[in-house]
C-alpha positions as CSV (number, residue, x, y, z in Angstrom):
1,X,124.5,31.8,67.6
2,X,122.2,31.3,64.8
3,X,122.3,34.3,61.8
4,X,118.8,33.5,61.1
5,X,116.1,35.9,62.4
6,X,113.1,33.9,64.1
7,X,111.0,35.8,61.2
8,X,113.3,34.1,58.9
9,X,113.5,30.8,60.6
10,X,109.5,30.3,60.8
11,X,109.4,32.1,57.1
12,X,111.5,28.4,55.6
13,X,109.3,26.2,57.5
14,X,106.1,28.1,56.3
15,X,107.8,27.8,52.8
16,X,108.7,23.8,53.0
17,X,104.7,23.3,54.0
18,X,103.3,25.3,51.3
19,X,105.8,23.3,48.9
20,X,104.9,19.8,50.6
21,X,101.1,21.2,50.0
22,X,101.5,22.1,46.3
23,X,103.4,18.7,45.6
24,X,100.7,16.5,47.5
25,X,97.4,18.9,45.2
26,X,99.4,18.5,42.3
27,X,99.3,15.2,42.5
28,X,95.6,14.9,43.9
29,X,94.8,16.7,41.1
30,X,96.2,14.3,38.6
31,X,94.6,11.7,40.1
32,X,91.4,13.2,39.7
33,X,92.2,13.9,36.2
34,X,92.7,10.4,35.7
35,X,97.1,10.1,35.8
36,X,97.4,6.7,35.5
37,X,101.6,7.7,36.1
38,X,100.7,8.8,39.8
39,X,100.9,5.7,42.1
40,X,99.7,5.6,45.8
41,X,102.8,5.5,46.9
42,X,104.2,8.8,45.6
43,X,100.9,10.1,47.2
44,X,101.6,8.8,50.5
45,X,105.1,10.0,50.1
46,X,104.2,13.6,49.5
47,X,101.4,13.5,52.1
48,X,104.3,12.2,54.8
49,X,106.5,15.0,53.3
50,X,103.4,17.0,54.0
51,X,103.1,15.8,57.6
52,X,106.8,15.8,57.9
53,X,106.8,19.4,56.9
54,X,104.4,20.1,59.6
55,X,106.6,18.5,62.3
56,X,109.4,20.5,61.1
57,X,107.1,23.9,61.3
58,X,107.0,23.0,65.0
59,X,110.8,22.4,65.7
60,X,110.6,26.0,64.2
61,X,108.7,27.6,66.4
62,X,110.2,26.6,69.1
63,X,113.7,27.7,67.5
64,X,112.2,30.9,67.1
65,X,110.6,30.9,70.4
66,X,114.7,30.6,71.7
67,X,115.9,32.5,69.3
68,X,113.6,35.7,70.5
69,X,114.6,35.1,74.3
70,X,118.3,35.1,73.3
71,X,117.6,38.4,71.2
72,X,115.6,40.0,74.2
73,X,118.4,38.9,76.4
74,X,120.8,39.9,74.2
75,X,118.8,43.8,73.8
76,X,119.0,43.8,77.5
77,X,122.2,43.3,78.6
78,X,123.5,46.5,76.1
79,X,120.8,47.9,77.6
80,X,121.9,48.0,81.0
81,X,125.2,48.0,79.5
82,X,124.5,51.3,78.3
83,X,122.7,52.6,80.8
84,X,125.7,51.9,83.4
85,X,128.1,53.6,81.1
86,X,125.8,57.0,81.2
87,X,126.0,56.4,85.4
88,X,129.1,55.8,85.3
89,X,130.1,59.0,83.1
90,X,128.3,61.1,85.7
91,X,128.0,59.1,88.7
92,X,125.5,60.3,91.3
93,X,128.6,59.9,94.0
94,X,130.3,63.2,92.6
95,X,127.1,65.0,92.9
96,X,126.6,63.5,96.6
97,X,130.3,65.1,97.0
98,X,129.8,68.7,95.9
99,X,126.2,68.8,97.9
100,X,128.0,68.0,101.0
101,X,130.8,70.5,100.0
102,X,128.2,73.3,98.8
103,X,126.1,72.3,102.1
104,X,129.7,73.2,104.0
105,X,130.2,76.2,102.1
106,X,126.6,77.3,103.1
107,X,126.8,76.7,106.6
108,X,130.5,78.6,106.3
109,X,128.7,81.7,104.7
110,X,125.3,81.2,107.6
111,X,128.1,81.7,110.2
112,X,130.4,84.2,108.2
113,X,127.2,86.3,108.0
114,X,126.3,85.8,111.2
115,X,129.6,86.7,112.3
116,X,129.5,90.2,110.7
117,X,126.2,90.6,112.2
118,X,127.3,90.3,115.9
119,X,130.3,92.5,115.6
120,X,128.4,95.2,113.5
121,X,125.6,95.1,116.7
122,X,128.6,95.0,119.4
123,X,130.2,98.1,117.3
124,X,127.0,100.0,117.5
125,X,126.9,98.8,121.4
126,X,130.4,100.5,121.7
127,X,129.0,103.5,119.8
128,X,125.9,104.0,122.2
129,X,127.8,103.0,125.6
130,X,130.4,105.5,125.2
131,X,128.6,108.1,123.2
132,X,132.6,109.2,122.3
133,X,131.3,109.4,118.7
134,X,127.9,112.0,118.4
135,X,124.9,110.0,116.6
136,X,124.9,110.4,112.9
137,X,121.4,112.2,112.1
138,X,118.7,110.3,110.1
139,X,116.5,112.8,108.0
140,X,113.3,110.6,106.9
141,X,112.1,113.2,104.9
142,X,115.6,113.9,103.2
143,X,116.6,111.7,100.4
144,X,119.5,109.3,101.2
145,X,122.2,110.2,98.8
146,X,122.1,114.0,100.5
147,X,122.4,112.5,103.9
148,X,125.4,110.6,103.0
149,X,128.8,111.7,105.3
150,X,132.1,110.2,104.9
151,X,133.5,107.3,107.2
152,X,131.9,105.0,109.8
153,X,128.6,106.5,112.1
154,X,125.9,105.4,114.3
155,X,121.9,105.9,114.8
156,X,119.0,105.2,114.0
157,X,116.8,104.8,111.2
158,X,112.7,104.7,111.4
159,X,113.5,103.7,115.4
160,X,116.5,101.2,114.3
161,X,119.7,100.7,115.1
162,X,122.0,101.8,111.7
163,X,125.7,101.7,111.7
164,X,127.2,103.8,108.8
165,X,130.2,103.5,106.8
166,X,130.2,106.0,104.1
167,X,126.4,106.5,104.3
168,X,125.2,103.0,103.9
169,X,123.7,101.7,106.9
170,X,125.9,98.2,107.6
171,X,123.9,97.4,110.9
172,X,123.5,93.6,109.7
173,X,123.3,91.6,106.8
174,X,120.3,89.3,105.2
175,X,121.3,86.0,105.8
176,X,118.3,84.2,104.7
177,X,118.8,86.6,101.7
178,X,122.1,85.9,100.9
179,X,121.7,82.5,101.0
180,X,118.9,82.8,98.6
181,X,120.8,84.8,96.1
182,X,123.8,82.3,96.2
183,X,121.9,79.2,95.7
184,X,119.8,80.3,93.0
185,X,122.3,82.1,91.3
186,X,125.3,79.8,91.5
């Protein structure tokens, strides 16, 4: 694993160029100015430094080049790494599980409710076949709360069956209602 950043690895091949360059002008330039100490072979020396410098720039690039896939490789894997750890901390599974058991506890409550609701309409059968109990009289025009009597009745309320227990009419309960209240409440 290389501790060199591709940035850093294509940064010390640009560097050996531009030092290959300045050697080979430097001593261009004193050749011009008429160095009789510069000889064409330190010339073609720096110039194959030069073109040496320019291979190595290549072997660079393509260092960097692997370099940046093993980084992005790297990135990835503790990506997904990570990623599965935050599943795995609240794995969809547990929420599958208490779906199903809220979906049973739903379905418990429909028929609970529904339950309640056929005994309270056979009561109130019982209470209009025998007629052993008198009907509990509905005012419309009187407020409830003064039409309130103690213990369990039977009638009707605006033409509907009402079964009374202490005054509140416990003919059948609002299952779609219910179901409501618990799932957006819970």
């Amino acid at each position: 694993m290389s501790t060199e950043t591709p940035e850093q690895i294509l940064a010390a091949a640009d560097t050996a160029i531009e030092e290959a360059d300045a050697e080979l002008q430097g001593l261009e330039q004193r050749v011009i100015a008429d160095d009789a100490d510069v000889t064409p072979e330190q010339i073609e020396q720096a110039r194959s430094r030069r073109y040496f410098a320019g291979l190595r720039r290549q072997a660079a690039e393509k260092r960097a080049a692997t370099e940046r896939q093993r980084l992005a490789a790297e990135a990835e894997r503790a990506t997904l790494t990570e990623v599965q750890q935050l599943l795995d901390a609240a794995p969809k599974s547990v929420v599958d599980e208490k779906l199903a058991a809220a979906q049973r506890a739903v379905a418990e409550l429909r028929d609970a409710i529904d339950a309640y609701n056929d005994g309270a309409q056979a009561a109130w059968q019982v209470f209009a076949r025998t007629k052993a109990v008198p009907m509990t009289a509905y005012d419309p025009l009187m407020p409830m709360h003064h039409q309130i009597r103690p213990g369990l009745g039977w009638g009707y309320v605006h033409g509907s069956q009402a079964l009374w227990l202490d005054g509140q009419n416990i003919i059948s309960l609002d299952r779609a209602g219910i179901v409501k209240r618990v799932t957006e409440e819970g």
